[in-house]
C-alpha positions in Angstrom: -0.2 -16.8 48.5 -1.6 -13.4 49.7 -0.8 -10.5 47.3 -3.1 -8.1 48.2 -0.4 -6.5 50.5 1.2 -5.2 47.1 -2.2 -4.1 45.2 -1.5 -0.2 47.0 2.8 0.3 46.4 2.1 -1.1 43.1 -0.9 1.6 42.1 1.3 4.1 43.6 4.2 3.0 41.2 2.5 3.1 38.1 0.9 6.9 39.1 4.2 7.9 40.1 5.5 6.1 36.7 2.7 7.9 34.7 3.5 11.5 36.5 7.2 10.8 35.2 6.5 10.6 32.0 4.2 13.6 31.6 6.4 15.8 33.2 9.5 18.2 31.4 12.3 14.7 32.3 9.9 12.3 31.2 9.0 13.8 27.4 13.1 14.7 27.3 13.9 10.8 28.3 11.4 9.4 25.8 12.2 11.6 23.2 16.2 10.6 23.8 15.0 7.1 23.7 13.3 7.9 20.5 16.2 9.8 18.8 19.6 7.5 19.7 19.5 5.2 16.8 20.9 6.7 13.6 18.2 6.9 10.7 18.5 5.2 7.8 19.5 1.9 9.4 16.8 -0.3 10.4 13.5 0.8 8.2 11.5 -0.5 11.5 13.0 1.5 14.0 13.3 4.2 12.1 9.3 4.2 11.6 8.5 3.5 15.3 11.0 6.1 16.2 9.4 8.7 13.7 5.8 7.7 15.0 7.0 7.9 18.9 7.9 11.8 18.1 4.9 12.2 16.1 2.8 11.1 19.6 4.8 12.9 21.6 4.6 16.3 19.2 0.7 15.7 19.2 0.7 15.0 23.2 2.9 18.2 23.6 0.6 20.2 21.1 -2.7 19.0 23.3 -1.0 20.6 26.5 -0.8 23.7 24.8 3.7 23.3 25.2 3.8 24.8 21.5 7.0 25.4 21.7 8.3 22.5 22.6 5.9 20.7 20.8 7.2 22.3 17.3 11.0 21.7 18.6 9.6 17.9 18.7 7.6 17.6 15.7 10.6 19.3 13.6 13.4 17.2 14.7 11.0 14.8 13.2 10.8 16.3 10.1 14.4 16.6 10.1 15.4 12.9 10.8 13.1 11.3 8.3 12.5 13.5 6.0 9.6 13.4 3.6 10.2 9.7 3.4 8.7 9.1 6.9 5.0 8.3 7.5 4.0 11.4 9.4 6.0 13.9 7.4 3.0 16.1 6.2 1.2 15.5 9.1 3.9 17.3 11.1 4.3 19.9 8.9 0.5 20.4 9.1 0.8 20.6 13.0 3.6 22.9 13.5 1.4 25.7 11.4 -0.6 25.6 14.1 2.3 25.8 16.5 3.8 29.0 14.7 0.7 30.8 14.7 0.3 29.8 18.6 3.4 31.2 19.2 2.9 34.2 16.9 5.5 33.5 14.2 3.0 33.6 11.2 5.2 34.6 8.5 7.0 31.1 9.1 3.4 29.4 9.6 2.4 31.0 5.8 5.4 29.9 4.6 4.9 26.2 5.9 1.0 26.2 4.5 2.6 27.5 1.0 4.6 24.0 1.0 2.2 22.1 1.9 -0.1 23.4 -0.7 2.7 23.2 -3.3 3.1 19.2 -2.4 -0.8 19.3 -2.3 -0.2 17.0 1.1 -3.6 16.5 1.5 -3.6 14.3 -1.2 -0.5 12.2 0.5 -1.3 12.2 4.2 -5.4 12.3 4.6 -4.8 13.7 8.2 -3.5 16.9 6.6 -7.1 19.0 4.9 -7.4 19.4 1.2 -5.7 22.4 -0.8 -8.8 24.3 -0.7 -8.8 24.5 3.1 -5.3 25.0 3.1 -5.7 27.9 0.7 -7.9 29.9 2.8 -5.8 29.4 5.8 -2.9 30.9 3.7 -5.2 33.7 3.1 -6.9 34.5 6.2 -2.7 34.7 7.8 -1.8 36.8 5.0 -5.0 39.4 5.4 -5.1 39.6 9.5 -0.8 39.6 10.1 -0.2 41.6 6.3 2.4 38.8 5.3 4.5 38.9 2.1 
């Protein structure tokens, strides 16, 4: 049996597939998909669901979409709490949407917690206190932040 015939549709199915999903519809379908079940329920879901925003934050952050990228990584944050894997990992990402989107005094406030938790300690994505320190600084010399 001769498939060859379908090698082209197919190709053009799974570019047209892949388009979908980098677009504005696509993120918004998989980040429904990734929000529907209630947290709390099923420890398994809850953990892919919480790493499935995570990607899609980091993917959004990549493509420079800070905005929606922080609306992404906070409903994250806000699901699962500091209980879920990527919890201070987020946190550490949206700083660098806030400043991106020139809302420091918010982006100083979120280093503040994570040097408080010292998250570098609990998530070794997220840089040591020291590092996080002179961030804090450097935002509160250049914008004049309280």
């Amino acid at each position: 049996m001769d498939l060859s015939g379908l090698k082209w549709p197919l190709i053009i199915v799974v570019i047209v597939g892949i388009g979908f999903i980098a677009s504005s519809p696509g993120i918004n379908w998989m980040v429904g998909r990734y929000t529907q079940a209630v947290p709390g329920q099923d420890p398994e879901k809850d953990r892919r669901d919480e790493a499935g925003l995570t990607r899609i934050g980091g993917y959004l952050l990549y493509q420079w979409r800070y905005e929606s990228a922080l609306n992404i990584m906070q409903t994250a944050v806000e699901r699962y709490g500091a209980s879920g894997a990527n919890y201070w990992y987020n946190k550490y990402r949206m700083v660098k949407c806030l400043e991106k989107l020139d809302r420091m005094q918010e982006a100083y406030n979120t280093l503040q917690e994570l040097i408080v938790a010292s998250a570098g300690n609990i998530d070794q994505r997220v840089p040591d206190n020291d590092n996080l320190t002179l961030r804090a600084q450097k935002l509160k010399e250049v914008h004049d932040l309280q």
